[in-house]
C-alpha positions as CSV (number, residue, x, y, z in Angstrom):
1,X,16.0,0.0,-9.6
2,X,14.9,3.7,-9.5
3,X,14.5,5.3,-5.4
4,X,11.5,6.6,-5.2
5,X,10.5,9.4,-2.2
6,X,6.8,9.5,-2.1
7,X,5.4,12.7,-0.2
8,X,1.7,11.9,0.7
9,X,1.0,8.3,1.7
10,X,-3.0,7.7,1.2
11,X,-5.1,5.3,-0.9
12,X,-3.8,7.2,-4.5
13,X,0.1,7.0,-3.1
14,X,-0.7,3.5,-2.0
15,X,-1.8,2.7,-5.8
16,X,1.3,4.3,-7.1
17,X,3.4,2.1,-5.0
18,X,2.1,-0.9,-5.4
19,X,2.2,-0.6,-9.7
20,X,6.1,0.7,-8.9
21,X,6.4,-2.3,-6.9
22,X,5.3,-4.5,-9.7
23,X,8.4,-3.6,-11.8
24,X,10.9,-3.5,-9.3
25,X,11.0,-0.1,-7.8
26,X,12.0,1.1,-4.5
27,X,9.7,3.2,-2.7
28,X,9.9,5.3,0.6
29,X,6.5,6.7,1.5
30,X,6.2,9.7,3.7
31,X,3.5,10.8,5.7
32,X,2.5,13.1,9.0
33,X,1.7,9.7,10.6
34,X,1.9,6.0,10.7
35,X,0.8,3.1,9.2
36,X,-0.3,5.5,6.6
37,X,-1.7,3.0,3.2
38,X,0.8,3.6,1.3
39,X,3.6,2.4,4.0
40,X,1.8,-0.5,4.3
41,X,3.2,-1.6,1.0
42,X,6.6,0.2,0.7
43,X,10.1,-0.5,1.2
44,X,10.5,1.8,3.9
45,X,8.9,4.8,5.6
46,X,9.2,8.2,7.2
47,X,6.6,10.2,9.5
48,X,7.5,14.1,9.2
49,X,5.4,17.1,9.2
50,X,6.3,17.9,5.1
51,X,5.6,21.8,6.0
52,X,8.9,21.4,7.8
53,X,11.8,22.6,5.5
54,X,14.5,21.4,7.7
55,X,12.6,17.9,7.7
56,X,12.0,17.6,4.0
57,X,16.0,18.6,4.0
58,X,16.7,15.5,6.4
59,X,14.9,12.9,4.9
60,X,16.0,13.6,1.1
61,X,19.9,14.0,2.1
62,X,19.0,10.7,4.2
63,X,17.6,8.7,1.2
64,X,18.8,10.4,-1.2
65,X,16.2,9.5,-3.9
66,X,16.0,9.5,-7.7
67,X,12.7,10.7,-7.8
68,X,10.7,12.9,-5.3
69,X,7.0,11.9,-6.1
70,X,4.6,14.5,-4.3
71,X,1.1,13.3,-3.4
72,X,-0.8,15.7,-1.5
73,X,-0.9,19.5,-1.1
74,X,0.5,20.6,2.0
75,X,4.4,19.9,1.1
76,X,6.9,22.6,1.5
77,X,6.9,22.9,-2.6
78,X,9.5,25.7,-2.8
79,X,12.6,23.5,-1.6
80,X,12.0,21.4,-4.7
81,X,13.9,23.9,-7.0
82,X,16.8,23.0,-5.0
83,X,16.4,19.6,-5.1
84,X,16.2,19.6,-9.1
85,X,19.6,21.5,-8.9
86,X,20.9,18.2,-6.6
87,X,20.0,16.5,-9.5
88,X,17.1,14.7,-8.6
89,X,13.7,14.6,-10.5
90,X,10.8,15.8,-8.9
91,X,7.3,14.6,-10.6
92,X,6.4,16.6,-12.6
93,X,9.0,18.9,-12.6
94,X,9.2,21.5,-9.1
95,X,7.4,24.3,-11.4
96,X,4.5,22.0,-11.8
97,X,4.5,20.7,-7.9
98,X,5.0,24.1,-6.6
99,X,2.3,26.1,-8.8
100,X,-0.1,22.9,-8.5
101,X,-0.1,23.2,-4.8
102,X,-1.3,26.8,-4.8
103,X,-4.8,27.4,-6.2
104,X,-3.4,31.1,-7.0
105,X,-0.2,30.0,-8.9
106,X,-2.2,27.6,-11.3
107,X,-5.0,29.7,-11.8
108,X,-3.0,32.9,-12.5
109,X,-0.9,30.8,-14.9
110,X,-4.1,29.3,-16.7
111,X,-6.0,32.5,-17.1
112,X,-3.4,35.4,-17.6
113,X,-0.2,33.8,-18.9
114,X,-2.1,30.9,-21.4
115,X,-5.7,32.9,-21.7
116,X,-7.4,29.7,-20.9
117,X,-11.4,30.1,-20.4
118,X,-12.0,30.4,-16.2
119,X,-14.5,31.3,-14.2
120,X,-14.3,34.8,-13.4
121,X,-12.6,35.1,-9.5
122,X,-10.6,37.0,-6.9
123,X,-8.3,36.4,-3.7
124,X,-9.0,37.3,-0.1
125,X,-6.9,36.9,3.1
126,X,-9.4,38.1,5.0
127,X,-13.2,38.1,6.1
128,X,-13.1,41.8,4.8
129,X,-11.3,41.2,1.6
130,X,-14.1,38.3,1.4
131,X,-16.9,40.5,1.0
132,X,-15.1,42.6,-1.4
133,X,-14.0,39.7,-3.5
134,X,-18.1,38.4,-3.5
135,X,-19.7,42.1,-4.6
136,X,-16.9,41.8,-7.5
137,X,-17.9,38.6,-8.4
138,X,-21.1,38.4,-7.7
139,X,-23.6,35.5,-6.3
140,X,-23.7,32.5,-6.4
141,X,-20.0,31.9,-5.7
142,X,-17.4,29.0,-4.8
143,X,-15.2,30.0,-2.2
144,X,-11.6,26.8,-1.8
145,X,-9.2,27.3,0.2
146,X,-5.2,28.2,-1.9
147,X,-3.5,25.2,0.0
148,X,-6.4,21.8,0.1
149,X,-7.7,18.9,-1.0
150,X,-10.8,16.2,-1.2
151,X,-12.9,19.4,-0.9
152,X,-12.1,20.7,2.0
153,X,-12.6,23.8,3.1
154,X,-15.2,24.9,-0.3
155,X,-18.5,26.2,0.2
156,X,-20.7,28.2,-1.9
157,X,-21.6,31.7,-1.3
158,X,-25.4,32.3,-2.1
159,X,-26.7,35.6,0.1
160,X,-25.0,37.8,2.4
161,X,-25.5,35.7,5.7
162,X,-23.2,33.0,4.3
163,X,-19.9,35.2,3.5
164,X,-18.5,35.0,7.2
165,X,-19.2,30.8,7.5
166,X,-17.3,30.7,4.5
167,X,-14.6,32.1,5.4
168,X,-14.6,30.5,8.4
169,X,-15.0,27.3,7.2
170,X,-12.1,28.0,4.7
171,X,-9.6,28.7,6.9
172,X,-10.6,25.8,8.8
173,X,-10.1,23.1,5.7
174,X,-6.7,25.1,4.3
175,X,-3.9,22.8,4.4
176,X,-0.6,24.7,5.1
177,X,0.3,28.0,6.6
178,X,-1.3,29.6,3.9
179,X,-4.2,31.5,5.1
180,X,-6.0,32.8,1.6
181,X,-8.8,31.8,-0.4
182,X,-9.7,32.0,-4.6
183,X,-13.4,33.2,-4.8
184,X,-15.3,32.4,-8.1
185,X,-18.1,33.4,-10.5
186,X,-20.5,29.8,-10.0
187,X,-19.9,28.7,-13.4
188,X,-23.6,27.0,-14.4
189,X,-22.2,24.0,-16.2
190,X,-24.1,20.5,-17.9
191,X,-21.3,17.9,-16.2
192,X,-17.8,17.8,-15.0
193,X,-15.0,16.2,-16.3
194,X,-11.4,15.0,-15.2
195,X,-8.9,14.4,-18.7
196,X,-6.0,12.5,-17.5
197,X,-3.1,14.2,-19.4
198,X,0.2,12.2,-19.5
199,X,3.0,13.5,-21.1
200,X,6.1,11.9,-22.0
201,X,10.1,12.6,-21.6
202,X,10.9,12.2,-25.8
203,X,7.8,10.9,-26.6
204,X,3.5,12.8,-27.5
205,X,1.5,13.9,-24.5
206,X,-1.3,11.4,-24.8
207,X,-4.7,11.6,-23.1
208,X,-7.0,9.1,-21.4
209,X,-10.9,8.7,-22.3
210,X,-12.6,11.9,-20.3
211,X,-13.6,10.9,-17.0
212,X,-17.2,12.2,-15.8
213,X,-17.8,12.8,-11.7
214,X,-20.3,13.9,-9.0
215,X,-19.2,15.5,-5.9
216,X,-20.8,16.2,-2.5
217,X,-19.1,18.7,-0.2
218,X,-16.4,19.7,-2.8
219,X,-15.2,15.6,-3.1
220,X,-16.1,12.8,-5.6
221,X,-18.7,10.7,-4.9
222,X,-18.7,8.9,-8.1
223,X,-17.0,8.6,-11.5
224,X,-17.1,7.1,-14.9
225,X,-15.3,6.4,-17.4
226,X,-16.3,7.5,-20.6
227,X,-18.1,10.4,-19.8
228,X,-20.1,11.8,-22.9
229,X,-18.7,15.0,-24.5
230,X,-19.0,16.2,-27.8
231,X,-16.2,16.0,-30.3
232,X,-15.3,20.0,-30.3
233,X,-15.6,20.0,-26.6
234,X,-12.9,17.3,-26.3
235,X,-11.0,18.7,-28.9
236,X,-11.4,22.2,-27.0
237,X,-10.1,20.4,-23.6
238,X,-7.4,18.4,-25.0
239,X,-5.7,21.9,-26.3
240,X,-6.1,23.3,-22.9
241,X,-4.7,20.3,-21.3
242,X,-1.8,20.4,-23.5
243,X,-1.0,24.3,-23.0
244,X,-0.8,24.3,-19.0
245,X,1.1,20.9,-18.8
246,X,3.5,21.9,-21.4
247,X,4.1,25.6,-19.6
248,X,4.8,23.4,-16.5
249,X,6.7,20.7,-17.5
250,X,8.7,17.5,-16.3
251,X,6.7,14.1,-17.4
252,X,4.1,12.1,-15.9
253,X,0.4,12.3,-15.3
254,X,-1.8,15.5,-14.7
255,X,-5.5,15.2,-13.7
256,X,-6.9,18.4,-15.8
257,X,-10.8,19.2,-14.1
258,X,-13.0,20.7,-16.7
259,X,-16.3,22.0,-16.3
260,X,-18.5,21.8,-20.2
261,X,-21.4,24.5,-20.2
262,X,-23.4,25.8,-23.5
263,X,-20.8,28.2,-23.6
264,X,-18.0,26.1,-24.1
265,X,-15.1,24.3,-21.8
266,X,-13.7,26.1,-19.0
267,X,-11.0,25.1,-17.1
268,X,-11.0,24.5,-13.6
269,X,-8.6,22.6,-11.5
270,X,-4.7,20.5,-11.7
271,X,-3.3,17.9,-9.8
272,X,-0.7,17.1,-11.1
273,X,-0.6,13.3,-10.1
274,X,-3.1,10.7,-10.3
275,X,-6.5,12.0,-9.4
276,X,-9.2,10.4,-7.1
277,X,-11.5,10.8,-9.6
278,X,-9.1,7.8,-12.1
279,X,-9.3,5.6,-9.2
280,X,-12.2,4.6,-12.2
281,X,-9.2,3.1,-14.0
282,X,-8.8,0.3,-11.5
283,X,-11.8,-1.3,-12.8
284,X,-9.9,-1.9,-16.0
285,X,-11.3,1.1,-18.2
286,X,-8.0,1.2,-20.0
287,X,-4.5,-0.7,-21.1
288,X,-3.0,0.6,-18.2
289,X,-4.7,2.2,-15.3
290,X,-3.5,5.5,-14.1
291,X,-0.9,4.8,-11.6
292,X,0.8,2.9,-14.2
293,X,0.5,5.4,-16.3
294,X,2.1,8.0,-13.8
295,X,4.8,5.7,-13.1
296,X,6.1,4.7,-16.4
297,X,5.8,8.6,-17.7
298,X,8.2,9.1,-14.9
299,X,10.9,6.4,-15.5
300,X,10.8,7.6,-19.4
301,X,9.3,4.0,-20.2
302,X,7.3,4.8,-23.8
303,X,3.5,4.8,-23.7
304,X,2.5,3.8,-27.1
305,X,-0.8,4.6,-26.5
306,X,-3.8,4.2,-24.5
307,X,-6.7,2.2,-25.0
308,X,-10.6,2.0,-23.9
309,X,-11.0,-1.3,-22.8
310,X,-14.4,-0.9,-20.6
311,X,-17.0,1.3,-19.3
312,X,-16.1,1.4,-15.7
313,X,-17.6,3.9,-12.9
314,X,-16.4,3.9,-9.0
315,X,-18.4,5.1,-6.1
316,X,-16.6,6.0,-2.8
317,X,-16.8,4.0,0.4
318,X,-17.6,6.8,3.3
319,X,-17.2,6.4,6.9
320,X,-20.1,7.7,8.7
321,X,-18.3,8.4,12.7
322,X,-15.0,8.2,14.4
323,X,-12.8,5.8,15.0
324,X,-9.0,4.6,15.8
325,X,-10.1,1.0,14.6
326,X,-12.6,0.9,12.1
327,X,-13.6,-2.1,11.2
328,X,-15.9,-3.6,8.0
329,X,-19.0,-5.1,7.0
330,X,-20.9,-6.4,3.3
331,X,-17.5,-7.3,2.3
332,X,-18.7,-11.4,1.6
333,X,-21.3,-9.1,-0.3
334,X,-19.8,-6.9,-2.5
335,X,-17.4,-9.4,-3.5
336,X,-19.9,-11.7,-4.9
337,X,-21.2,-9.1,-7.5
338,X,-20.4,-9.8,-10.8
339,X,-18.2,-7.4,-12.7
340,X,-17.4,-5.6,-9.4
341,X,-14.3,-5.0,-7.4
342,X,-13.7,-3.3,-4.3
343,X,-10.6,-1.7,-2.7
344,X,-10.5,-1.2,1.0
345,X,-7.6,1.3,1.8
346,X,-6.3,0.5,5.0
347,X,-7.2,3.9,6.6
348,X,-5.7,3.7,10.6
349,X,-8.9,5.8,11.6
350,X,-12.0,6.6,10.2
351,X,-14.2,10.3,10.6
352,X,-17.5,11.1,9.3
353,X,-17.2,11.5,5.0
354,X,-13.5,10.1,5.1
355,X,-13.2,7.8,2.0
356,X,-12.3,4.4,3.5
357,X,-12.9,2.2,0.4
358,X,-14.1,2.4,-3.2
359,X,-16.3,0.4,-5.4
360,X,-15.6,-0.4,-8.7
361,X,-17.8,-1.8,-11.6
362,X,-17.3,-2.5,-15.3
363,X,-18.9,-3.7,-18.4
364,X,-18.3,-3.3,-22.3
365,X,-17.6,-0.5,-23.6
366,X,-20.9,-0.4,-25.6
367,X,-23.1,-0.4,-22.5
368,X,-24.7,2.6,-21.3
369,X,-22.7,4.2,-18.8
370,X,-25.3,5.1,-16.8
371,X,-26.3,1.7,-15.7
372,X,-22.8,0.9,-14.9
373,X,-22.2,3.8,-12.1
374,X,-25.9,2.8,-10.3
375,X,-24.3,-0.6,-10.3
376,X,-21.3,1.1,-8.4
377,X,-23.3,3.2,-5.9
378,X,-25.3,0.0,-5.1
379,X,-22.1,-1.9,-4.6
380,X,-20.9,0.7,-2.5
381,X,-24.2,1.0,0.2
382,X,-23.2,-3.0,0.8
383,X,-20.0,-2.0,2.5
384,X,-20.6,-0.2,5.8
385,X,-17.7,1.4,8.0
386,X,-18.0,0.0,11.8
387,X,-15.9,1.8,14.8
């Protein structure tokens, strides 16, 4: 039985630990506070503020783990090169967690080191170096915070007026103590995709079927599972995929963001973990969903390959106000729908846009996809979040 210390403890950690659960792992989940969803189904648990060195330091020399399993951004990466040299393994590897958590370290590492297609950007650590940043790049423009997730914190830049709110509302969303933002040419792309990359300790990085999305406010509102892309485009993406994760390392599974235009792929984002966009996978797209897939990449269990089993598409579960008990409605509902499932994460509180549940739908692989994900946001409406 492998140790496992999981940093970040919310619906995706919670999905880790319950597939490491089903084959006998042992998993500690940390998070900044309790009753976080993935303590709910762990062996033990720690509440620490992970931007704290000193408390990271505690809690690993406390469980001393076998693996250190990161699942958000806001972790105090850089102490994981000493904990590799303490022999533990951190998932990925520490380069991967600690340029993954940094829009700048990934993106520098994508477009100068590996010449990887990007939109065109620039930095700014200040409302000043903002407007710079936007006359080099020009308008439209995406402005994310370095250090954040689920969106928060992006905007788009389209006249003059807007440069100050977005910096504003940047610094606002950053997770961290790192007060920067990536600005970036608005890339006019046909669809988005996530390509679940997992590669293997002895064994060929394999690849998932490409996962298509829509976002609202810089998060997912829905996904699918396949997404349509052309054979050279995939072919393009999979190379790309394969370049960054192999300059970073370590095994397990990335979440490689994509955006396809007339132009070509460009890349866009890495997490290197499961990604909320796979949560698609629970719906039984594949042989093993993602999760699984992270997990036995990480215990250096072979993946033979993986399979296409459905079309699948999720559609996210919003709450709508504040809470500290939110409770639910439509649940009777949604579960009587036929080739539907649901997952209700066990969120303590509830704010407006929070995800608080997903729905999930599925169907053969031969029907049209599009069907399948209207059948997913009309499962979703069903479920209401109540305070």
């Amino acid at each position: 039985m492998a140790k496992i210390l999981l940093l970040g403890s919310g619906e995706l950690g919670k999905e880790f630990a319950i597939a490491a659960q089903r084959i006998g792992q042992n998993i500690i989940a940390v998070d900044s506070y309790e009753n976080a969803p993935a303590m709910q189904v762990a062996h033990s648990f720690e509440v620490i503020n992970m931007l704290d060195g000193s408390e990271l330091d505690r809690i690993v020399a406390k469980h001393n783990p076998d693996f250190i399993v990161p699942e958000i951004e806001a972790i105090r990466t850089e102490r994981f090169y000493d904990y590799e040299k303490q022999g533990i393994t951190v998932v990925p590897s520490a380069k991967a967690a600690n340029f993954t958590m940094n829009r700048k370290a990934i993106r520098d590492l994508a477009a100068k080191e590996l010449g990887l297609k990007t939109a065109h950007y620039r930095y700014a650590t200040s409302a000043e170096e903002l407007q710079k940043a936007v006359t080099e790049v020009g308008m439209p423009c995406v402005v994310k915070p370095l250090m954040s997730s689920s969106g928060k914190g992006q905007s788009t830049i389209k006249i003059e007026s807007d440069i100050e709110k977005a910096w504003n509302y940047a610094v606002a969303g950053s997770r961290g103590d790192v007060v920067e933002v990536i600005v970036e040419a608005f890339v006019h792309f046909n669809s988005e995709i996530t390509l679940l990359t997992v590669t293997q300790n002895g064994n060929p990085t394999l690849f998932c079927a490409p996962i298509g999305h829509r976002q609202e406010r810089g998060d997912y509102m829905e996904s699918w599972q396949p997404a349509k892309v052309a054979d050279k485009d995939l072919f393009e993406a999979k190379d790309m995929a394969k370049k960054v994760t192999e300059a970073l390392g370590g095994a397990g599974l990335f979440g490689v963001e994509f955006f396809l235009t007339d132009e070509g792929v460009y890349f866009s984002e890495l997490s290197p973990r499961p990604h909320d966009t796979g949560m698609v996978t629970l719906a039984g797209t594949q042989n093993f969903n993602e999760f699984e897939l992270h997990l036995r990449a990480i215990l250096s269990l072979p993946i033979f390959e993986i399979t296409l089993e459905k079309a699948g598409a999720s559609a996210v579960i919003l709450a709508s106000e504040n809470s500290n008990n939110p409770t639910f409605n439509g649940i009777a509902e949604i579960a009587g729908l036929s080739k539907t499932d649901f997952r209700i994460f066990g969120k303590p509180t509830s704010r407006p846009f929070r995800r608080m549940g997903v729905a999930l739908t599925s169907d053969s692989v031969e029907t049209p996809i599009e069907g399948v994900v209207e059948k997913a946001k009309e499962a979703a409406k069903l479920v209401t979040v109540n305070s």
